[in-house]
BAFIGU-891631 format. One record per residue (C-alpha): residue number from 1; residue in three letters; x, y, z. Coordinates in steps of 0.2 Angstrom, whole numbers. Layout:
BAFIGU-891631
+-----+---------+-------+-------+-------+
| num | residuo |     u |     v |     w |
+-----+---------+-------+-------+-------+
| NUM |     ALA |     X |     Y |     Z |
...
+-----+---------+-------+-------+-------+
END
This chain:
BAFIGU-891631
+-----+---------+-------+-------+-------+
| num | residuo |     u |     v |     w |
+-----+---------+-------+-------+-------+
|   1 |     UNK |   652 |    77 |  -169 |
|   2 |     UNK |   667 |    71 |  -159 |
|   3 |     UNK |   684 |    70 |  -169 |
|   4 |     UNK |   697 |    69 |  -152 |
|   5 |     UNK |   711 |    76 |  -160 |
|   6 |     UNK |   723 |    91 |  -154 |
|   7 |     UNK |   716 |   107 |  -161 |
|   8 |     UNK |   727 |   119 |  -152 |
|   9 |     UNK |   743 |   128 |  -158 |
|  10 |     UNK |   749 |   139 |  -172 |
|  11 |     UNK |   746 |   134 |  -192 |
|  12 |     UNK |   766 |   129 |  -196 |
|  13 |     UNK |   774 |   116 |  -192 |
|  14 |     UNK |   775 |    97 |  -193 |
|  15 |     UNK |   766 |    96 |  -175 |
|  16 |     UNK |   753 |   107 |  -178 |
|  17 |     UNK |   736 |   104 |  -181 |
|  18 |     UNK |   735 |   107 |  -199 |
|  19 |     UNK |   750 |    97 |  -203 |
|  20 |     UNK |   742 |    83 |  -193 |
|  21 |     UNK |   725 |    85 |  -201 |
|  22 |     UNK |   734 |    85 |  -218 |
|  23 |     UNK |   743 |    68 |  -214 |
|  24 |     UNK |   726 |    61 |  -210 |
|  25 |     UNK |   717 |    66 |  -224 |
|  26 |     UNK |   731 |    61 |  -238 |
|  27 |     UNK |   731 |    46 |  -230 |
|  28 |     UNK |   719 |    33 |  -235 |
|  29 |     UNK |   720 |    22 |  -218 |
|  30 |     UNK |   721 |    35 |  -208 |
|  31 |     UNK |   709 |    45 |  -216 |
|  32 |     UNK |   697 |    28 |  -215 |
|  33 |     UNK |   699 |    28 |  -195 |
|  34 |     UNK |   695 |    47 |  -194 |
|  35 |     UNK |   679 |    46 |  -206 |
|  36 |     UNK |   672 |    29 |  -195 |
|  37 |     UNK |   675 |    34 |  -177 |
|  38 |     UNK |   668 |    53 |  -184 |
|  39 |     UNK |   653 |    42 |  -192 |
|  40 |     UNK |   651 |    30 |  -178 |
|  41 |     UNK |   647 |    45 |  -164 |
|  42 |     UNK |   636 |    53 |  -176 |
|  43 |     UNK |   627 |    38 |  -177 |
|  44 |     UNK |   623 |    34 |  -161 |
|  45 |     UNK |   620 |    51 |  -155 |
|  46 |     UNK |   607 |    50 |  -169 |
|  47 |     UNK |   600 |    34 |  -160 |
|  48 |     UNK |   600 |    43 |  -143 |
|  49 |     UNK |   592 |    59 |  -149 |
|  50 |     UNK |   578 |    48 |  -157 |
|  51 |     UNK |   576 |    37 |  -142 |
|  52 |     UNK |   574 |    54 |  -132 |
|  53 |     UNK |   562 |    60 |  -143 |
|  54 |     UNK |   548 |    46 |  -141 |
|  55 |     UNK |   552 |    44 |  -125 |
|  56 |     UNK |   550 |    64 |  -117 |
|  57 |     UNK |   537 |    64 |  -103 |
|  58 |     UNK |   519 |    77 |  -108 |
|  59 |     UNK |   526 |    90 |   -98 |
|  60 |     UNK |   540 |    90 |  -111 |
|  61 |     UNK |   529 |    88 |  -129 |
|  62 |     UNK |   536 |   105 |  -135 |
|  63 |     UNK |   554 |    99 |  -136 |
|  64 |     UNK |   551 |    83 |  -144 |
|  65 |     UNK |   552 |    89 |  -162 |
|  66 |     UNK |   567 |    98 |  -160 |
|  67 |     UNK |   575 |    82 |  -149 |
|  68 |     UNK |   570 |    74 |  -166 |
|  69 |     UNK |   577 |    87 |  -179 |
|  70 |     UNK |   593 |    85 |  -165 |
|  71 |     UNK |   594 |    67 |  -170 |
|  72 |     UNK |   590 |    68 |  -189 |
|  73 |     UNK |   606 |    79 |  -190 |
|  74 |     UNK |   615 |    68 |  -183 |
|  75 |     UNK |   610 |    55 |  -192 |
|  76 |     UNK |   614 |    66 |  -209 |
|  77 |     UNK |   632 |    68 |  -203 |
|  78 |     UNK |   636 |    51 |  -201 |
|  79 |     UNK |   629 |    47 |  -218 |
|  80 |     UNK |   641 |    62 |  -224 |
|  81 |     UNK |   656 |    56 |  -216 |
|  82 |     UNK |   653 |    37 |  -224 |
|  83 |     UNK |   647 |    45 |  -241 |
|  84 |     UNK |   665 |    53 |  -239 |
|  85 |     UNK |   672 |    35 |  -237 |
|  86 |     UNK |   666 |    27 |  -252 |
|  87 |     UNK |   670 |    42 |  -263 |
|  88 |     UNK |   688 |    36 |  -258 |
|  89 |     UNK |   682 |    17 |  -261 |
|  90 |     UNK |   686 |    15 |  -243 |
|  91 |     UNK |   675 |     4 |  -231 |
|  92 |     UNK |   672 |     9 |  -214 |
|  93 |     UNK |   683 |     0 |  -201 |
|  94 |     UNK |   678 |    -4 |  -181 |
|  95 |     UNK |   679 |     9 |  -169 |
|  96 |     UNK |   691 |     5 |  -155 |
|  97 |     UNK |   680 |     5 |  -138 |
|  98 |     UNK |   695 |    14 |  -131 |
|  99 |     UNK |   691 |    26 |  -145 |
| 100 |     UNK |   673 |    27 |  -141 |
| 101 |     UNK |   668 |    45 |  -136 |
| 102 |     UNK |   650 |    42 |  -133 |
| 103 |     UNK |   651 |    26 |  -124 |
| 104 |     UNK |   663 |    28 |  -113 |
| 105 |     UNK |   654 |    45 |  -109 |
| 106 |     UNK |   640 |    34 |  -102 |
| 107 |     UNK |   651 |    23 |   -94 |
| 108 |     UNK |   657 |    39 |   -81 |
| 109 |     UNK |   637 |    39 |   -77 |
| 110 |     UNK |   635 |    56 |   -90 |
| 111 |     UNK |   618 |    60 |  -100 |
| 112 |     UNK |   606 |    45 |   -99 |
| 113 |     UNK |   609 |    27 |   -98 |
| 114 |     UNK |   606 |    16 |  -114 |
| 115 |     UNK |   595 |     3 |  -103 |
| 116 |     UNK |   586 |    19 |   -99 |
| 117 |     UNK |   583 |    23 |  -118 |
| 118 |     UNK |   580 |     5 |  -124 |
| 119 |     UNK |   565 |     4 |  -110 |
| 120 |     UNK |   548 |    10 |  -115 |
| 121 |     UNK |   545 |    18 |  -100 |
| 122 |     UNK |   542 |    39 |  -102 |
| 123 |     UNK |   557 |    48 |   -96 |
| 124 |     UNK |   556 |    61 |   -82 |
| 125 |     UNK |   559 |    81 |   -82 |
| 126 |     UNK |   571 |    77 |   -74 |
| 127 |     UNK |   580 |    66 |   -88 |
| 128 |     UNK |   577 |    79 |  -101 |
| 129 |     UNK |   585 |    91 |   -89 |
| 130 |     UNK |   602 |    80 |   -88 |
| 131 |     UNK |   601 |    76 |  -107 |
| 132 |     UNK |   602 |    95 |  -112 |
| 133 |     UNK |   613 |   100 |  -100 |
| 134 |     UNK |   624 |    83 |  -107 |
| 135 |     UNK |   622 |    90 |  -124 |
| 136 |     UNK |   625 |   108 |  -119 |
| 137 |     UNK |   643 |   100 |  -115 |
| 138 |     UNK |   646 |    90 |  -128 |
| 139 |     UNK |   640 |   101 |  -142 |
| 140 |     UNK |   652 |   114 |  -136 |
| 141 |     UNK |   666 |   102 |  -141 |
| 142 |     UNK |   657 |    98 |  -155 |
| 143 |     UNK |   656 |   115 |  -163 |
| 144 |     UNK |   673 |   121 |  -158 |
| 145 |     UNK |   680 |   105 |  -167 |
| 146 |     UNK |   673 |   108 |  -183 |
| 147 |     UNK |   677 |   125 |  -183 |
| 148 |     UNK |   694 |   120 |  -182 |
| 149 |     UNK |   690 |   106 |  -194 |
| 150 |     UNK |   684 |   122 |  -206 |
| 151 |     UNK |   701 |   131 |  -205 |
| 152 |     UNK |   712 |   113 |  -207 |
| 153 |     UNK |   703 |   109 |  -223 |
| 154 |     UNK |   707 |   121 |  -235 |
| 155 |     UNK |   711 |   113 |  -249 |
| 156 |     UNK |   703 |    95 |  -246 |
| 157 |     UNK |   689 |   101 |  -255 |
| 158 |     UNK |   677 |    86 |  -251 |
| 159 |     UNK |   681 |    85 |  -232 |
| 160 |     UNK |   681 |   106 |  -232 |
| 161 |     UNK |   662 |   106 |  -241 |
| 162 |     UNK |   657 |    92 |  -228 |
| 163 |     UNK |   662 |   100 |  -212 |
| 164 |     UNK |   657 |   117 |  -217 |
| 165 |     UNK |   639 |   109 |  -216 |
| 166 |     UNK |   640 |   100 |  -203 |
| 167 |     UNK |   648 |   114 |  -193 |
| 168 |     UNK |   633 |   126 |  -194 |
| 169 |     UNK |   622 |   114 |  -187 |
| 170 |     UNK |   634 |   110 |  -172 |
| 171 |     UNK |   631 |   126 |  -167 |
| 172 |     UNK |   613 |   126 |  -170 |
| 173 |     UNK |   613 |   111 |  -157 |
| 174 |     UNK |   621 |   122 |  -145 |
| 175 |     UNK |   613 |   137 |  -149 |
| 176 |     UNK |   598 |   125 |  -146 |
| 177 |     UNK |   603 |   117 |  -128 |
| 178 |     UNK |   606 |   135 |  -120 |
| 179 |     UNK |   590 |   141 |  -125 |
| 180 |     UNK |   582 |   128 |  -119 |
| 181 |     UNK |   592 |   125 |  -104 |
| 182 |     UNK |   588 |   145 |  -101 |
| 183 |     UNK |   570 |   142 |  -101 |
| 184 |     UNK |   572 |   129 |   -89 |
| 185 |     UNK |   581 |   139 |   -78 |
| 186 |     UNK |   569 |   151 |   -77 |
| 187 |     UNK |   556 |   141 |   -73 |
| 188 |     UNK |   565 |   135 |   -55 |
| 189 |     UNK |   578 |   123 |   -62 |
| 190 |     UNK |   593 |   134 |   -62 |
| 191 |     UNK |   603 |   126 |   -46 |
| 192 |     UNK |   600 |   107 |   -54 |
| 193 |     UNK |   605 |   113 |   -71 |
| 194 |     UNK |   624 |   123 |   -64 |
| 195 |     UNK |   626 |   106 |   -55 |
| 196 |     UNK |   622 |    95 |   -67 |
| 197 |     UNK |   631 |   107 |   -80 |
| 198 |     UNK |   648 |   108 |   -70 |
| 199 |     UNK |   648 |    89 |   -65 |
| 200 |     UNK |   648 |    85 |   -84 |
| 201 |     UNK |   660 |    98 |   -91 |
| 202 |     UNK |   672 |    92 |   -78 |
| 203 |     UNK |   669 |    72 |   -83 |
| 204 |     UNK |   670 |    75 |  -102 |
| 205 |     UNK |   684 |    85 |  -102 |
| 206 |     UNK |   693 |    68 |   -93 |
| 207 |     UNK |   683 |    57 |  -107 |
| 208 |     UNK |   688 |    70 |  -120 |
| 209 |     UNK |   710 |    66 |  -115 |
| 210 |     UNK |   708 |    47 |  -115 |
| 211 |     UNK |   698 |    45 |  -130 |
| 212 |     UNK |   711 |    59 |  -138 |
| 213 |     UNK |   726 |    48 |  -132 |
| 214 |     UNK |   717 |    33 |  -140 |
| 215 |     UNK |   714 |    42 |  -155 |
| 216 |     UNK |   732 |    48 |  -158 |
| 217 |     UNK |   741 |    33 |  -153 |
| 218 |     UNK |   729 |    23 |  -165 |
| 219 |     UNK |   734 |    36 |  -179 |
| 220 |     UNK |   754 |    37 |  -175 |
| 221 |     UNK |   754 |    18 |  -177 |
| 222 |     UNK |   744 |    21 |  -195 |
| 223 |     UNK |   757 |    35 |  -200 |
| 224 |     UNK |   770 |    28 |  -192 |
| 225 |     UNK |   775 |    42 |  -182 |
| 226 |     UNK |   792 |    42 |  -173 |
| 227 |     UNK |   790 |    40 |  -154 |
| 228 |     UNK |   797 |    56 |  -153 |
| 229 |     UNK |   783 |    67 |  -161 |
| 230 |     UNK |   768 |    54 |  -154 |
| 231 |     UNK |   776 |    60 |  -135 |
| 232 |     UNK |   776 |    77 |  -140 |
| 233 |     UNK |   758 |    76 |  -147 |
| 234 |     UNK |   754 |    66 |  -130 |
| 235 |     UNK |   760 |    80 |  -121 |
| 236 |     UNK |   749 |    92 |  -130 |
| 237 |     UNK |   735 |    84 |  -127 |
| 238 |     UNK |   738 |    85 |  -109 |
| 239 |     UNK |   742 |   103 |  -110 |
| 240 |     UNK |   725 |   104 |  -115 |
| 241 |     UNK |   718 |    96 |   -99 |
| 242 |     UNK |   725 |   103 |   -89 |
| 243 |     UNK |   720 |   119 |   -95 |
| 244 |     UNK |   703 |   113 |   -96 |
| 245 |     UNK |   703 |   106 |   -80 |
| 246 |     UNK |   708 |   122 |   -73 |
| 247 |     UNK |   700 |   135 |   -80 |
| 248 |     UNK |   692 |   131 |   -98 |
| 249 |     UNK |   678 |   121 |   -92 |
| 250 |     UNK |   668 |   135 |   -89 |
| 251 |     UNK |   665 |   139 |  -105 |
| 252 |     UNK |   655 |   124 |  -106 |
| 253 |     UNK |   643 |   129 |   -92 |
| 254 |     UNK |   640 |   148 |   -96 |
| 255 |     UNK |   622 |   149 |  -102 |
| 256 |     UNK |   618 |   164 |  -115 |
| 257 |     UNK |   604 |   167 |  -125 |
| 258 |     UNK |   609 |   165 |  -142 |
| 259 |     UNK |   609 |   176 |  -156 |
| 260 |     UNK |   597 |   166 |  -167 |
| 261 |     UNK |   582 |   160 |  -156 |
| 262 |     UNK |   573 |   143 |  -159 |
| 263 |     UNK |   589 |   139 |  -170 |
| 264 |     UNK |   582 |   121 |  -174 |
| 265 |     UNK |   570 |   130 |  -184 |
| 266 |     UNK |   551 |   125 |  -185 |
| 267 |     UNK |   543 |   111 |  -178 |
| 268 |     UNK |   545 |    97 |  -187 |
| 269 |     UNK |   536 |    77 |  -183 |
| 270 |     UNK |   542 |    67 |  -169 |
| 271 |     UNK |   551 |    53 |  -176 |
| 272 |     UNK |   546 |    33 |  -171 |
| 273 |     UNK |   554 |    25 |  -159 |
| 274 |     UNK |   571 |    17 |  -168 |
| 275 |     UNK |   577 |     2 |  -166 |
| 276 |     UNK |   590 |    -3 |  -152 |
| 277 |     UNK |   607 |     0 |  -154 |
+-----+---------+-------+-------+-------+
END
């Protein structure tokens, strides 16, 4: 789950992030663009999951239900963000590529190539290895966003139902990738894993500003915002860079044992493989 948008800051206030997230939900355009870029990377992480799972190599059987069960909750949250739209009688609009978390993820070279995923050639251990420590990234984001989202839709009662849902399988994903990741570690991967870990946190976090500039500026032209508070709300955004850049991407690459093991819970059937994107 990928939403872009500033999360930082205190509750009060026009430039806060409940004031923007209320804009954006009583706003039926704005609110459109928010539900289709959030259904749009649901969708295709959906698609890659279940391109992953028919495609993991024998020495990698055991994860290929839980890759599966990865991509059918994505696919569930994209059909909740659009079941939202059309509650609204609203139609979902084109994503921006600028706008594009997931693609222009694997434009930087960051998780596994598409060509890669359409063949049907078996991955390696070595893919499987990059795709968890990708999603270890990426759900981090994803689960610290919608607990934010949880907090700044109080009182949207649809949108608050919704993400409070989605919300606790984010972190079941990430709960997911660091046991796995854990496991892999201990069975001689661990210096591939912190490399590949920290290379990725550092390119997403990059990938995570532009798309949140494109997002924003996409939004003020939508609400009209005044140039005034869409240059403070740029500003923020880079606040959080540089923070990140700095410091808070470790918190993407620490590995724990979660509390709740096998957090995708039992086995469930490998899906087919799915249709190219």
């Amino acid at each position: 789950m990928r939403l872009h948008l500033v999360s930082k800051g205190n509750n009060e206030g026009v430039l806060s992030a409940r004031a923007i997230y209320g804009e954006i939900f009583r706003d039926d355009e704005a609110f459109r663009l928010f539900c289709s870029i959030a259904a749009r990377g649901e969708a295709q992480g959906g698609w890659e999951n279940g391109r992953i799972a028919a495609l993991v190599p024998q020495s990698c059987r055991d994860l290929a239900p839980k890759i599966a069960r990865h991509g059918a909750d994505e696919d569930k949250h994209g059909r909740i963000f659009n079941a939202l739209l059309r509650k609204r009688n609203l139609a979902p609009v084109p994503v921006p590529a600028e706008a594009d978390y997931t693609m222009r993820l694997e434009k930087t070279g960051i998780g596994l190539a598409h060509s890669k995923l359409r063949a049907d050639r078996p991955l390696t251990e070595a893919d499987i290895i990059a795709y968890l420590a990708h999603s270890r990234v990426t759900e981090q984001r994803a689960s610290e966003q919608m607990r934010a989202l949880r907090r700044y839709s109080a009182g949207y009662r649809d949108v608050s139902r919704a993400v409070t849902m989605i919300s606790a399988d984010e972190d079941n994903h990430l709960a997911y990738c660091q046991e796995e990741l854990l496991r892999l570690a201990a069975s001689g991967h661990r210096r591939a894993i912190e490399s590949l870990l920290r290379a990725t946190a550092r390119a997403e976090i990059a990938v995570y500003r532009d798309v949140s500039r494109a997002v924003m500026a996409h939004l003020a032209a939508t609400l009209h915002w005044p140039s005034g508070k869409s240059a403070l709300i740029a500003r923020g955004i880079d606040a959080v860079y540089l923070y990140e850049r700095l410091v808070g991407w470790r918190r993407m690459t620490t590995l724990r044992m979660p509390a709740r093991r096998d957090p995708l819970g039992p086995p469930v059937p490998a899906r087919a493989a799915r249709p190219v994107a």
